[in-house]
C-alpha positions in Angstrom: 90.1 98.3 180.0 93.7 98.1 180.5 94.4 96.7 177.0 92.2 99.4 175.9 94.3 102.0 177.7 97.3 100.7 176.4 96.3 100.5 172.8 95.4 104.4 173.3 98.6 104.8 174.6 100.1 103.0 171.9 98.4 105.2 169.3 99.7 108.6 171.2 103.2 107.4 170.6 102.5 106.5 166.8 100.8 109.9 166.4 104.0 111.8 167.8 106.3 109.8 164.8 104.2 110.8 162.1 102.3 113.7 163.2 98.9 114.0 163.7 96.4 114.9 160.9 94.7 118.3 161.4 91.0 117.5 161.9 89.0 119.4 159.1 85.1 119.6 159.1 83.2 117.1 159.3 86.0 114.9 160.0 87.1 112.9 162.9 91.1 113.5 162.9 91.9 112.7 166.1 91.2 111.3 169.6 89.4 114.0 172.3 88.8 111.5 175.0 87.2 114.9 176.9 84.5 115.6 173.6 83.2 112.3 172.4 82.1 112.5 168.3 79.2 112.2 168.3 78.3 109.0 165.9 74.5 108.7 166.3 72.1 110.8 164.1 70.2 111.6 167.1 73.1 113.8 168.2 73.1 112.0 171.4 76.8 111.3 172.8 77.5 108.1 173.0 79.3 107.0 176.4 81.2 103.7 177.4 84.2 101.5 176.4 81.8 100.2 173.1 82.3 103.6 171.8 86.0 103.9 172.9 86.8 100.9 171.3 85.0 101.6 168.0 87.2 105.5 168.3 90.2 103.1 168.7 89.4 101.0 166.1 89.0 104.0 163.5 92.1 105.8 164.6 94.3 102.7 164.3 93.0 102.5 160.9 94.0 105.9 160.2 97.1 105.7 161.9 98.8 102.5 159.7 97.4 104.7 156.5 99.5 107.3 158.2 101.9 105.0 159.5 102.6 102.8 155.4 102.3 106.8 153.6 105.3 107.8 156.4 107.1 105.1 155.7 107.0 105.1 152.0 107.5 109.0 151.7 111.2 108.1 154.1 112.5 105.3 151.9 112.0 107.4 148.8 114.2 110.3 150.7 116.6 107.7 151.7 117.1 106.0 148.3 117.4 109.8 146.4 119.9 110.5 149.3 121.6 107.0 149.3 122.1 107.6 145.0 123.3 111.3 145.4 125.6 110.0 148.0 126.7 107.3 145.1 127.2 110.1 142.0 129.1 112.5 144.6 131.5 109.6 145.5 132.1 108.6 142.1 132.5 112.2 140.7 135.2 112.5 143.9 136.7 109.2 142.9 136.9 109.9 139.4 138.8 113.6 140.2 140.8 112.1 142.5 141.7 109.4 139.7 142.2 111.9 137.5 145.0 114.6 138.6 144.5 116.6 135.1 143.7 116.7 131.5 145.8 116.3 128.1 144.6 116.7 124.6 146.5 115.6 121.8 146.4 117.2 118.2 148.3 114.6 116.4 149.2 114.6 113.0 146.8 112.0 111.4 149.1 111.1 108.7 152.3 111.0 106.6 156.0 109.7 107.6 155.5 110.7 110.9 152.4 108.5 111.2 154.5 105.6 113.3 155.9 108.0 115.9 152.5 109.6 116.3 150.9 105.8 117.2 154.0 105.2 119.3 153.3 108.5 121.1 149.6 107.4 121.7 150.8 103.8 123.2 153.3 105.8 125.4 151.1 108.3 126.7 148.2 105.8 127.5 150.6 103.9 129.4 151.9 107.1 131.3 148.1 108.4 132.1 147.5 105.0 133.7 150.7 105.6 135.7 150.4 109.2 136.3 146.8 109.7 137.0 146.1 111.6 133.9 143.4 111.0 130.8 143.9 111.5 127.7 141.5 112.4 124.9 143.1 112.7 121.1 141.6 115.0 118.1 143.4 115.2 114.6 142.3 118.2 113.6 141.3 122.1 115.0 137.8 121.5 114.2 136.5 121.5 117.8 139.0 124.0 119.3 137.7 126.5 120.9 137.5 127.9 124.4 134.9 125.6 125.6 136.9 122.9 124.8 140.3 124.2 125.8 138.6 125.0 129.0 138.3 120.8 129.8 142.3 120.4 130.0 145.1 121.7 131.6 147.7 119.9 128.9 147.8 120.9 124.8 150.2 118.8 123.4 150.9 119.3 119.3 152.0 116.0 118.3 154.1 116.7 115.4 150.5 119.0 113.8 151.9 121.9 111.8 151.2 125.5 112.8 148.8 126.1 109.6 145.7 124.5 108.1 144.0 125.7 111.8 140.2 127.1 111.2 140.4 130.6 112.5 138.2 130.3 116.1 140.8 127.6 117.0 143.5 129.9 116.2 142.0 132.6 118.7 141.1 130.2 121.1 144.6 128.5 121.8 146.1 132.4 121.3 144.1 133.4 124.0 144.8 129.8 126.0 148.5 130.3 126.0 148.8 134.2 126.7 146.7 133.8 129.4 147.7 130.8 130.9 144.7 128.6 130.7 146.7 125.4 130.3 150.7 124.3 129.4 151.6 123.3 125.8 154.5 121.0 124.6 155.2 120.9 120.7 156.8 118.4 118.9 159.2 118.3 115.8 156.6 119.3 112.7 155.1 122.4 115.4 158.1 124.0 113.9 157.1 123.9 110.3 156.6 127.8 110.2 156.5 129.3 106.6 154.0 129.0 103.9 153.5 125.7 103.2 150.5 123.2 101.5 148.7 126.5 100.2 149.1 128.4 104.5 150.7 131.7 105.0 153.3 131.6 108.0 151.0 132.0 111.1 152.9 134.8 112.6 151.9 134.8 116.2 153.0 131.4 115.9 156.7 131.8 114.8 156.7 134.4 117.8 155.2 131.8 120.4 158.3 129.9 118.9 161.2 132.6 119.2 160.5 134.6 116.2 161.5 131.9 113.8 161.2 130.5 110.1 161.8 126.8 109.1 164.5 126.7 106.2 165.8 123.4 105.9 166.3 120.2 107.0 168.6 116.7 106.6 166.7 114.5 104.6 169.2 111.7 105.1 169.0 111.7 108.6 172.2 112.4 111.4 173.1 111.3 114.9 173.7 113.8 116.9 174.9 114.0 120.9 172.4 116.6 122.2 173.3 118.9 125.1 170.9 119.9 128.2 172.1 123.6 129.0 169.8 123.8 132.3 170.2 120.8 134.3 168.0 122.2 137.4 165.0 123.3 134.9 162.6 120.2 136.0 162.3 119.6 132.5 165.6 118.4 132.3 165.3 116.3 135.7 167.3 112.9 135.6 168.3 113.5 131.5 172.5 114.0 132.0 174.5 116.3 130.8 174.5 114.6 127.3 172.1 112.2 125.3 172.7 110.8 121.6 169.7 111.3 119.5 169.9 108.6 116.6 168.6 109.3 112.4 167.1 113.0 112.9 166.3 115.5 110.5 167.5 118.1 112.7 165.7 120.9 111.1 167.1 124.4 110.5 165.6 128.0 110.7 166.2 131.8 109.3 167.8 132.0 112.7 168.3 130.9 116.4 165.4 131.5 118.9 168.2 132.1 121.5 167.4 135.7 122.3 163.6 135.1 122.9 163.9 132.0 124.0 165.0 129.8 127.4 167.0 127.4 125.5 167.0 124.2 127.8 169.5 121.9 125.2 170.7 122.3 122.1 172.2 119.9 119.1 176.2 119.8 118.9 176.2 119.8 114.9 180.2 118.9 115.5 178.9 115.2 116.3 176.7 115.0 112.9 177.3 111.4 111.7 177.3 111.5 108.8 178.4 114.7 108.5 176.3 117.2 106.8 176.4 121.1 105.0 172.8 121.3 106.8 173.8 123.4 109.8 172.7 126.6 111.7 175.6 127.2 114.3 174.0 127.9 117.4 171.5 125.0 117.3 168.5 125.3 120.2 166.5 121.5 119.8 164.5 122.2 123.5 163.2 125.6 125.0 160.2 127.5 126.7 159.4 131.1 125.8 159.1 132.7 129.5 157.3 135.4 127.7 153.5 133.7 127.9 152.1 132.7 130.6 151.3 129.3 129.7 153.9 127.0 130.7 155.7 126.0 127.2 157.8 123.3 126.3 159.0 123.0 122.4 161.1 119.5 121.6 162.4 119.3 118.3 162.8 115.2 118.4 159.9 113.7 116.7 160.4 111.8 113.4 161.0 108.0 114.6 159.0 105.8 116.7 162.5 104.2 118.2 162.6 107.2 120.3 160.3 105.8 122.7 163.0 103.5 123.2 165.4 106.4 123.9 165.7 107.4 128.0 166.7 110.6 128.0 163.8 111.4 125.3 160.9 109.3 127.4 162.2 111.3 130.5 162.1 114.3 128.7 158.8 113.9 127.3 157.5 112.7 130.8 158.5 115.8 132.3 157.0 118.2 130.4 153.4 116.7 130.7 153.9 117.3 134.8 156.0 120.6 134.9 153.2 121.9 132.1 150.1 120.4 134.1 151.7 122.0 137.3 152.1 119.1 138.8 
């Protein structure tokens, strides 16, 4: 009797982990030591440990059914909590990997083909470094504000302002004038006229300073190049001087000066060789302050050996975390 009163015992306590069953008709759901079932057809209760431990018997079947559904209904919960744990952590990790966002409209082709793959080497090299990604398109097919959305970086890798299908055109309007994300241009970003069968995109020679490409040394020239804002963080760690070696140096109708915060400009006195190619005042790095967008345009951008140039590496470094806000 004492096993049998600890074996009911026993079965209380299981019953209060998993709950016990609601008796429905016709059903015996749980112990009623006080009213017996009654298990004979007569209808006669049955008294005595026989028909205790025949109860027992019956309830400890129903409570390991109870007992294996329990345990199997708590792993499942465990294991959907144990892999939302997982995704969580690795979403976490990978933001926290991942500071920010550049895309890269590179020029796909052409003689500025080798510093556009030197570019791509750089930068991969800097996202590992930096905590950025990088994803590269070479064309405006996919432009629009969906995708803009995805990063906080544009850079236009030497791709000319024309040849864009028109939703790109609104959508990187729109991305720049109201601040979505920070742009830095390069060298061909300049080529504002009407060129390859494109009229001048005018927003675009606004965004620039109100400009129009003229000309441009096809020889090449190396120039010194002088940073006019040393505290703009742009121009962190470059000097007060750098030589640029074998540029084109490209001209316009005019200098962006008055719309423009001109962060270094090209001392044409320091041409070698010397050339009639000039402009006077000769802007080569500035952001317009007008747009919201952070803005960075560099004029260097036709030779791969520039990634071996300091002051241009520092330069280009600089921009990605002053336009990412970083």
């Amino acid at each position: 009797m004492a096993s049998l009163r600890l074996t009911e015992l026993i079965l209380h306590i299981g019953w209060q982990v998993v709950g016990k069953p609601r008796k429905q008709s016709g059903e015996m759901a749980s112990l009623n030591y006080s009213e017996l079932p009654v298990i004979c057809s007569g209808g006669t209760p049955l008294g005595g440990s026989i028909d205790r431990f025949r109860i027992v018997n019956m309830e400890i079947d129903m409570l390991l059914s109870r007992w294996f559904l329990w345990i199997t209904f708590h792993r499942c919960l465990w294991t959907i909590a144990l892999l939302l744990i997982i995704s969580t952590g690795n979403s976490m990790a990978e933001n926290a990997t991942h500071k920010f966002k550049l895309v890269v409209l590179a020029e796909a082709g052409g003689i500025h083909r080798p510093f556009v793959d030197a570019a791509k080497v750089w930068l991969d090299k800097q996202a590992a470094g930096n905590s950025f990604s990088v994803d590269y398109i070479q064309d405006t097919d996919k432009i629009d504000d969906v995708f803009l959305s995805r990063y906080q970086v544009f850079i236009q890798l030497n791709y000319p302002p024309y040849g864009w299908t028109p939703t790109a055109m609104a959508a990187f309007t729109k991305y720049i004038e109201e601040g979505r994300g920070g742009w830095i241009g390069f060298h061909h970003a300049t080529l504002l006229g009407e060129f390859d069968g494109y009229p001048m995109w005018p927003w675009f020679s606004r965004f620039m300073g109100g400009i129009r490409f003229t000309d441009y040394i096809p020889k090449f020239a190396t120039a010194t190049v002088v940073v006019e804002d040393p505290s703009h963080a742009v121009m962190k760690d470059v000097g007060q001087t750098f030589v640029v070696d074998q540029e084109e140096w490209y001209t316009y109708d005019k200098s962006p000066r008055p719309n423009v915060h001109v962060l270094s400009r090209v001392d044409e006195a320091t041409y070698s060789p010397d050339t009639r190619t000039k402009m006077g005042d000769h802007p080569v790095v500035w952001t317009n302050e007008h747009y919201k967008a952070r803005n960075v345009y560099i004029f260097m951008g036709h030779h791969p050996e520039l990634f071996q140039n300091p002051a241009f590496t520092t330069i280009f470094r600089n921009s990605i975390l002053w336009a990412a806000r970083q």
